[in-house]
C-alpha positions as CSV (number, residue, x, y, z in Angstrom):
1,X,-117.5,-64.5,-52.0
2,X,-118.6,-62.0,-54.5
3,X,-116.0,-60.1,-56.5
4,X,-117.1,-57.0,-57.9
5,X,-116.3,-56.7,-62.0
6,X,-112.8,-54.3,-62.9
7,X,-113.4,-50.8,-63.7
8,X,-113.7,-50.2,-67.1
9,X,-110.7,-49.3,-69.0
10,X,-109.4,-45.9,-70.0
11,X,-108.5,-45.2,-73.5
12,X,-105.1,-47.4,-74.9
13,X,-102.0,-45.6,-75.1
14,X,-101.3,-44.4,-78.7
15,X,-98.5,-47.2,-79.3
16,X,-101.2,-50.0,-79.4
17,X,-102.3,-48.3,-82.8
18,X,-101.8,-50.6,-85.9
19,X,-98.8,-50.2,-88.0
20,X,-98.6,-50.2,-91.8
21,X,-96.0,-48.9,-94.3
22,X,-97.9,-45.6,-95.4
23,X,-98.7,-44.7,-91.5
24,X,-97.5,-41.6,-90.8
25,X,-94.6,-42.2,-87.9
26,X,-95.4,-40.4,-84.3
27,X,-92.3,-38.8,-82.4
28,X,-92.8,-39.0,-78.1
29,X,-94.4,-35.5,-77.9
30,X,-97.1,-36.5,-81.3
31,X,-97.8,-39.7,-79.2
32,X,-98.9,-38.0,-76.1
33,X,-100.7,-35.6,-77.8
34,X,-102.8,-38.2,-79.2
35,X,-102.9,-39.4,-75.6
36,X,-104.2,-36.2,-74.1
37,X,-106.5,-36.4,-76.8
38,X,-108.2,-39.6,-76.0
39,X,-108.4,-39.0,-72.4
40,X,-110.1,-35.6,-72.9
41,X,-112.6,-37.0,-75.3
42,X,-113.5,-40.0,-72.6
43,X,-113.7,-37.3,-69.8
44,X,-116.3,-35.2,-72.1
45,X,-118.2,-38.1,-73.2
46,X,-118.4,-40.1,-70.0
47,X,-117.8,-37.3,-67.1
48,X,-119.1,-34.2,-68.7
49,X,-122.1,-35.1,-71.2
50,X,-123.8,-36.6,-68.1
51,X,-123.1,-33.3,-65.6
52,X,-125.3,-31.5,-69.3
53,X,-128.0,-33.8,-68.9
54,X,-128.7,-32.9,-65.4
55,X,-128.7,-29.7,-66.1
56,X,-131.1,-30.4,-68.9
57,X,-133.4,-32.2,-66.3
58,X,-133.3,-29.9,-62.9
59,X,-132.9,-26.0,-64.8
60,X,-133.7,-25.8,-68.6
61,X,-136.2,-28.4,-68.9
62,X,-138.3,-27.0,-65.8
63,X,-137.9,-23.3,-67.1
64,X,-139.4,-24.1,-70.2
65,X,-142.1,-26.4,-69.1
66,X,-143.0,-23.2,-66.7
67,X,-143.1,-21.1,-69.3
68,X,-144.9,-23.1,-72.1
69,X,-146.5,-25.3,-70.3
70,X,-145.3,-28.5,-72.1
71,X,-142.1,-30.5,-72.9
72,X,-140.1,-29.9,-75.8
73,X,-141.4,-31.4,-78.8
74,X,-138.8,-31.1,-81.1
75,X,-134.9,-30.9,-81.1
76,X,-134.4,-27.1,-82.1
77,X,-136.5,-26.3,-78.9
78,X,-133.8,-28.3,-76.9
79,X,-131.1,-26.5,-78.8
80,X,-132.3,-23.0,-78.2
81,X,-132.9,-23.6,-74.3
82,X,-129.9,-25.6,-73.9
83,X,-127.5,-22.9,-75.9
84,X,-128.0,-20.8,-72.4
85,X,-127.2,-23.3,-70.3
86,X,-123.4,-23.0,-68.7
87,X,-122.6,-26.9,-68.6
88,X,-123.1,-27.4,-72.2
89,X,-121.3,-24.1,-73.8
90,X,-119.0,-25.7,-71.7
91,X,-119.0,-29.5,-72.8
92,X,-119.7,-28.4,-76.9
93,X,-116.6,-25.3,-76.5
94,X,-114.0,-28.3,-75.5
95,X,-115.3,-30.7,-78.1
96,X,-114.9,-28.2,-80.3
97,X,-111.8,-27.6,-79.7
98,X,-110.3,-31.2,-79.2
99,X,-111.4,-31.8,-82.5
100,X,-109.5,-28.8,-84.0
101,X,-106.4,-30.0,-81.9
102,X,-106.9,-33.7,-83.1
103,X,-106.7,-31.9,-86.9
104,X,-103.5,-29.8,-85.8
105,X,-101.8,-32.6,-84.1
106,X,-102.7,-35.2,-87.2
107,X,-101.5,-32.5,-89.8
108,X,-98.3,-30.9,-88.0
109,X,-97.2,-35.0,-87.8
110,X,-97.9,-35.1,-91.3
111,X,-96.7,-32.6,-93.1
112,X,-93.1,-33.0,-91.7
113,X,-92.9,-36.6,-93.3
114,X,-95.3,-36.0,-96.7
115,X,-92.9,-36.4,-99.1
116,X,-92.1,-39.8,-97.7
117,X,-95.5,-40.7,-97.5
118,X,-96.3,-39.5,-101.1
119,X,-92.9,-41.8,-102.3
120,X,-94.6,-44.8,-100.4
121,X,-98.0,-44.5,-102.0
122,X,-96.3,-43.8,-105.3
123,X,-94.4,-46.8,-105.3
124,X,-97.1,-49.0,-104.2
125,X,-99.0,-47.3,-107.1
126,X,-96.7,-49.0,-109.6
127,X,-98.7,-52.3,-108.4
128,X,-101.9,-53.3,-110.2
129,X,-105.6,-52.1,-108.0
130,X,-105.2,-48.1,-108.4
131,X,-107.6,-46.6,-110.9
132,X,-107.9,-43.2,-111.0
133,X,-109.6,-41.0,-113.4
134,X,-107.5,-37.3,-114.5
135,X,-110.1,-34.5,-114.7
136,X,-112.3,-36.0,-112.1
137,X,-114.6,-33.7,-110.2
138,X,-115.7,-34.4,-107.2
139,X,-119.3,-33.4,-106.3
140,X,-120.2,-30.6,-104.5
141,X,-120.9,-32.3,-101.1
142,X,-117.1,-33.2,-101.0
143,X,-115.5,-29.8,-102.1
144,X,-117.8,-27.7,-100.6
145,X,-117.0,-28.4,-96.7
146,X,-113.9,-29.3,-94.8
147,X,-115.7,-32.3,-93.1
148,X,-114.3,-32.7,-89.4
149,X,-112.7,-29.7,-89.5
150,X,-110.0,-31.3,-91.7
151,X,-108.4,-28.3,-94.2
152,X,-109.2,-29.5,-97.1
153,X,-111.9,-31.7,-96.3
154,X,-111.2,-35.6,-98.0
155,X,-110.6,-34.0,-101.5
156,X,-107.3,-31.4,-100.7
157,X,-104.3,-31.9,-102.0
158,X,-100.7,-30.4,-101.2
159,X,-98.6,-31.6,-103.8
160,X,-98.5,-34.2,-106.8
161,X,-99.5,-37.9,-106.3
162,X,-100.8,-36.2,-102.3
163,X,-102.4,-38.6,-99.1
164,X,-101.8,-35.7,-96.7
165,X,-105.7,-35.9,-95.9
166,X,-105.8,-39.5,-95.3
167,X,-102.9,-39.9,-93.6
168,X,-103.7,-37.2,-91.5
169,X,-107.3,-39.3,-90.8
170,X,-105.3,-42.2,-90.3
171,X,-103.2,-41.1,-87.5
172,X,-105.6,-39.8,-85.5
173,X,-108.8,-41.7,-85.5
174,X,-107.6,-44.1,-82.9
175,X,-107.3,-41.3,-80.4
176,X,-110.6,-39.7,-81.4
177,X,-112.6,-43.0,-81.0
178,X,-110.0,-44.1,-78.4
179,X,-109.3,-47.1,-79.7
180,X,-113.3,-48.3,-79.7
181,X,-112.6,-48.9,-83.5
182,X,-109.9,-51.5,-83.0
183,X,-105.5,-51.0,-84.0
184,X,-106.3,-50.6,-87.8
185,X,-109.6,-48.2,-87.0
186,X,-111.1,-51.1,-89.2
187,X,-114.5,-51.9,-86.5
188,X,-116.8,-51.0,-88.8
189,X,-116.1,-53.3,-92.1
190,X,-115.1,-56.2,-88.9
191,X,-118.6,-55.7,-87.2
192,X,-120.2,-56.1,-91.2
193,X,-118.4,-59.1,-92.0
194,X,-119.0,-60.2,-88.0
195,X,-122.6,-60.1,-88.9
196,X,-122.9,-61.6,-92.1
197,X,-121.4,-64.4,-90.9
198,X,-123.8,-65.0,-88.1
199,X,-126.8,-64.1,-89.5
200,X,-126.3,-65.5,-93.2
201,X,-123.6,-68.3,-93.0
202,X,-124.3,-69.4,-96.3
203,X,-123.3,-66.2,-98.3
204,X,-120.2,-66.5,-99.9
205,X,-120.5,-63.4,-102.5
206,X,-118.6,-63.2,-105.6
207,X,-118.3,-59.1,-105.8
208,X,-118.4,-56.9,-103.3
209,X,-118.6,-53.0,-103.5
210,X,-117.5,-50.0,-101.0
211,X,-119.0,-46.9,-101.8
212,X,-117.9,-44.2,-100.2
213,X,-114.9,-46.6,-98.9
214,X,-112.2,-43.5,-98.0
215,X,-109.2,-44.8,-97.0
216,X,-110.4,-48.3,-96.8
217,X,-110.9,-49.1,-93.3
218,X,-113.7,-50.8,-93.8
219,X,-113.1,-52.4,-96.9
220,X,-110.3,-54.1,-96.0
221,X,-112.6,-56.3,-93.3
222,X,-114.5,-57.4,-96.0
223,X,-112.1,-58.2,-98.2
224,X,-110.7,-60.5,-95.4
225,X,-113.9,-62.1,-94.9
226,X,-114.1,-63.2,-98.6
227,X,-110.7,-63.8,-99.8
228,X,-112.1,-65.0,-102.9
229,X,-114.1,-62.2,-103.6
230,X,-113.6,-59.6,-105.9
231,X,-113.7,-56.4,-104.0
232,X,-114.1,-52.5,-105.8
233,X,-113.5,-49.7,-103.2
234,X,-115.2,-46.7,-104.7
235,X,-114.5,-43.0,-104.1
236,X,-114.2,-39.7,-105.3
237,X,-111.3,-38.7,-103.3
238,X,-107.8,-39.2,-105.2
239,X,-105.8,-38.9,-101.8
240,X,-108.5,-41.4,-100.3
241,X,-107.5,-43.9,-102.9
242,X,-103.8,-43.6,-103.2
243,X,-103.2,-43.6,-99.9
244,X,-106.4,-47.4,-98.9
245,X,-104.3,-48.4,-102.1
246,X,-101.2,-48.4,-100.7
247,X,-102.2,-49.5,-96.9
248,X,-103.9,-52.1,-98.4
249,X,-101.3,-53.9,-100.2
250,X,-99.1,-52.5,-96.6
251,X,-101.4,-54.7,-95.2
252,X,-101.1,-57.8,-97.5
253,X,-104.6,-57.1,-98.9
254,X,-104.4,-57.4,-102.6
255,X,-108.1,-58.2,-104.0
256,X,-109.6,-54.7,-103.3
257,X,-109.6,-52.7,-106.0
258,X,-109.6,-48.8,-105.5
259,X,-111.2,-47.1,-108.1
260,X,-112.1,-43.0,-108.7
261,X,-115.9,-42.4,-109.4
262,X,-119.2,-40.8,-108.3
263,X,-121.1,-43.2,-106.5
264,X,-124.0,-41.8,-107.7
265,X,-123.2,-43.1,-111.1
266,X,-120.5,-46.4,-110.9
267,X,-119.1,-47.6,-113.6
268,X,-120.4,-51.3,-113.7
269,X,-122.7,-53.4,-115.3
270,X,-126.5,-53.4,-113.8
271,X,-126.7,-56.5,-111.4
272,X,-122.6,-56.9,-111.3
273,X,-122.4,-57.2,-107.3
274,X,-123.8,-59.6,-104.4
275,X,-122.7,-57.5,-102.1
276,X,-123.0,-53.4,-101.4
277,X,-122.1,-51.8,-98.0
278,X,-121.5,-48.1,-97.0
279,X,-120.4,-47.4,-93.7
280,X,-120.5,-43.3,-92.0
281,X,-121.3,-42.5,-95.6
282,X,-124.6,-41.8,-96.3
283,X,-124.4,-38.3,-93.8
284,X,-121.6,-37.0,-95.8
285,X,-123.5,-36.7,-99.0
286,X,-126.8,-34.3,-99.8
287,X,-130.5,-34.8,-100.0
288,X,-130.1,-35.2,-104.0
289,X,-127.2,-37.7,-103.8
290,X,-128.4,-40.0,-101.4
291,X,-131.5,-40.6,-103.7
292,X,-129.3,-41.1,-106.8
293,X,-126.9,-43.6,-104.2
294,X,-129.5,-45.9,-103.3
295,X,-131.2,-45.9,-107.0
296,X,-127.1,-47.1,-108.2
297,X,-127.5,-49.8,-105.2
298,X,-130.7,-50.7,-107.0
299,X,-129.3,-51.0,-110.1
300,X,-126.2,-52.4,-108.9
301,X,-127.6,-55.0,-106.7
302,X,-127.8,-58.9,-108.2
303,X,-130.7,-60.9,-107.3
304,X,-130.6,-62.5,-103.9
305,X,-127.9,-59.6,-103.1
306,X,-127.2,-57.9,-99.9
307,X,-127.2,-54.1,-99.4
308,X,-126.2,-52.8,-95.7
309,X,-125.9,-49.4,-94.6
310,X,-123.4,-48.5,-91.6
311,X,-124.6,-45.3,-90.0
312,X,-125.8,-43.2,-86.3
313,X,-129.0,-44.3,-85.4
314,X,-132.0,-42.5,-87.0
315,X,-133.9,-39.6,-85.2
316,X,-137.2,-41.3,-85.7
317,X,-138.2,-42.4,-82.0
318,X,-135.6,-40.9,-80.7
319,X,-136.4,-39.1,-77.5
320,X,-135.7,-35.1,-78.1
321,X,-132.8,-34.3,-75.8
322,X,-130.8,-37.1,-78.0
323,X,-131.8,-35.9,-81.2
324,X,-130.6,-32.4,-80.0
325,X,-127.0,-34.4,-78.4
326,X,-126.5,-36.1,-81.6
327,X,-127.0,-33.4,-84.0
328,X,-124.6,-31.2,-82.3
329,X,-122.3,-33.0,-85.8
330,X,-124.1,-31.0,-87.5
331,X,-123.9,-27.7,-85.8
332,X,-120.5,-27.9,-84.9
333,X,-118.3,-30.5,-86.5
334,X,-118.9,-29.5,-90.4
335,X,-121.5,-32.5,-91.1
336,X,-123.7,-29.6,-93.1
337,X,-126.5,-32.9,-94.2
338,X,-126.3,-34.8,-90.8
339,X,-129.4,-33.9,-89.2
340,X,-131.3,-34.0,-92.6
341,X,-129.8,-37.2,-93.1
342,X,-131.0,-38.7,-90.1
343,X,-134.5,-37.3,-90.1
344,X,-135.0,-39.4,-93.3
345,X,-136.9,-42.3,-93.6
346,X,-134.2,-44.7,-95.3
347,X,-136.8,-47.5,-95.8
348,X,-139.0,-45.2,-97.9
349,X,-136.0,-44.0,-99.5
350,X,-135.1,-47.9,-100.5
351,X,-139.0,-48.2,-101.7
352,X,-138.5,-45.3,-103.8
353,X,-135.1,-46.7,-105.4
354,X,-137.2,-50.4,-106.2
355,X,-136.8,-52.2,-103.3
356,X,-139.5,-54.4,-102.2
357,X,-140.7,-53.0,-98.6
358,X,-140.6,-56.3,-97.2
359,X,-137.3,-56.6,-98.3
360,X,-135.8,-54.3,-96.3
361,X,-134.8,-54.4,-92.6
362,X,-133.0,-52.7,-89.5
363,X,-130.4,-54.5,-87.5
364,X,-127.2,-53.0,-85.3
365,X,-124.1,-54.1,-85.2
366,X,-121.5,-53.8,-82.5
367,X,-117.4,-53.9,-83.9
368,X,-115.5,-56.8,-82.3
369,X,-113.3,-55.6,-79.3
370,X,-109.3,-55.7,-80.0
371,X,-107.8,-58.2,-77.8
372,X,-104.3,-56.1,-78.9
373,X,-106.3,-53.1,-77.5
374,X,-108.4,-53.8,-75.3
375,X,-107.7,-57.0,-73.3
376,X,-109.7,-57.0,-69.7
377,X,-112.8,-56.1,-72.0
378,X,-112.0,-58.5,-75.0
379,X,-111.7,-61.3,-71.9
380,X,-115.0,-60.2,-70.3
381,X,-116.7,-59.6,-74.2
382,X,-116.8,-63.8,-74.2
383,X,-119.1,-63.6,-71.7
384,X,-121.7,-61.3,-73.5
385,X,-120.1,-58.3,-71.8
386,X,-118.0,-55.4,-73.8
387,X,-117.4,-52.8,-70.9
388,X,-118.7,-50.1,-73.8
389,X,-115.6,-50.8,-75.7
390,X,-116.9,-51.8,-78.8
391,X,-118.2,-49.3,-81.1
392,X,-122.2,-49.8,-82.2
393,X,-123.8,-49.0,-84.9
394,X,-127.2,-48.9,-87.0
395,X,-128.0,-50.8,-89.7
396,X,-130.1,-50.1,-92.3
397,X,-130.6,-53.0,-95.4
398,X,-132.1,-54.3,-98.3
399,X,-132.2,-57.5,-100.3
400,X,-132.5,-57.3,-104.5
């Protein structure tokens, strides 16, 4: 008798969300905000965005095809036709403004418990792995913008010693990705280290280096992974740092090393790292930066070391209608150097820093499912299946 396979599952309630000394505690009502939250995101994502796509393929893409005599060739022809089409002012209007509700609801949990949180990452400042740098200016790309719609972008502070911005990031990614990331938001650094163990079993490095690392999500992974590595977790963002700093050693993590500095020019010796990963990074910077990052990779890189690149795929090949789906980041979410990001070609880019071209390489990778989160699809992922759980991503890499 065939049985048919379960439905797949919702988003997980908000209490399945990792816990960790320096995470900001949710009252009842906070909870099922986030709840509402996830839900709505899943409805727009797997209910809505389809309902746009039809009426992409029966009304806009007909009227244009009438009337030039052709298919859209490039994204900003998609845009333009689409921005008078009902179904998506609808769809992009309410993921607007989820995402400005998941920045309320993160930042009216915080800011009634900040001081707390500030005395938590003070204290666990006391312990060696904090290095921060007074008078540091962050670039431009990170004061400039409030990325996500966060006030304040990564780089605001509220008070002295301040981790309103990451704890406010903290507490709500789980609802924004509903869950897909795994409890600790961490599916990123996991699907890295997943990788590197499958596809290169024999690499054991001896220093490993974050840029761009946050609040350490996907640092900690790694760190994990390679106990006996030395790990640096580099960013430019004070809050970032105190806050990873403190959730790391929360977490029982203590051979990550969070460090203040432009990771366009690191502090460390040429050839000092085996190991140099950026995940959700790269977008966030500008077309000068990115060039100066993967020249420091370069430099920083040790021979026979591994250089991997977490990011959305690249537009290159990409049918038009997605480019113009995926780039709505940049037109609406405050991601001012997504779509030049992802127009780029990274392997030239690599070429350009010294890289060998046949060096380099694309893969994906695909974060683990959360048996605590997920456990129908962490079940069925044994047998190859994920139920769209798991978060994917592209990879971009090169070797020294």
């Amino acid at each position: 008798m065939h049985t048919s396979a379960p439905a797949p599952q919702g988003p997980p309630p908000y209490q399945a969300v990792g816990k960790h000394a320096v995470m900001p505690q949710t009252r009842h009502d906070e909870a099922a905000r986030f709840n509402f939250l996830a839900n709505m995101n899943q409805y727009l994502s797997a209910e809505f965005l389809p309902r746009v796509k039809r009426a992409y393929d029966k009304r806009a893409l007909p009227r244009f095809q009438a009337q030039h005599g052709r298919a859209p060739e490039h994204r900003s022809e998609v845009r333009e036709l689409m921005s008078e089409e009902p179904a998506y002012q609808t769809w992009s209007a309410m993921r607007r403004a989820t995402m400005e509700q998941r920045q309320q609801a993160g930042r009216s949990v915080v800011l009634r418990q900040l001081d707390r949180l500030n005395d938590i990452a003070r204290s666990a400042a006391a312990e060696p792995g904090l290095e921060l740098t007074p008078g540091f200016k962050p670039p431009r790309y990170l004061t400039g913008v409030d990325h996500h719609c966060m006030p304040g972008g990564y780089v605001g502070e509220l008070a002295a010693d301040d981790v309103s911005a990451p704890a406010n990031y903290d507490v709500g990614i789980f609802a924004t990705t509903g869950g897909a990331l795994g409890r600790y938001s961490d599916g990123g650094g996991t699907a890295v280290a997943e990788w590197l163990k499958r596809e290169h079993p024999d690499f054991k490095p001896k220093r490993i280096l974050d840029l761009g690392c946050g609040l350490g999500h996907n640092t900690l992974p790694l760190a994990q992974a390679f106990p006996e590595a030395q790990v640096v977790a580099l960013d430019a963002a004070a809050p970032m740092l105190r806050y990873g700093h403190a959730r790391a050693r929360s977490l029982g993590v203590r051979n990550v090393r969070f460090v203040q500095a432009d990771a366009e020019a690191v502090p460390e010796p040429d050839a000092s790292f085996d190991l140099i990963t950026t995940c959700m990074f790269l977008h966030e910077t500008s077309y000068t930066a990115i060039r100066r990052v993967f020249a420091e990779t370069r430099r920083l890189l040790a021979a026979g070391g591994i250089s991997l690149h977490v990011e959305q795929p690249q537009y290159q090949n990409m049918d038009v209608y997605e480019q113009f789906v995926r780039d709505w980041d940049a037109y609406n979410n405050n991601e001012p150097f997504w779509t030049t990001m992802h127009d780029m070609d990274l392997t030239q880019l690599a070429v350009d820093a010294g890289f060998q071209r046949e060096h380099t390489f694309e893969t994906g990778v695909r974060a683990v499912v959360d048996a605590a989160v997920f456990p129908q699809a962490a079940a069925l992922a044994k047998r190859q299946e994920d139920y769209g759980r798991a978060a994917a991503w592209y990879v971009f890499g090169a070797r020294a």
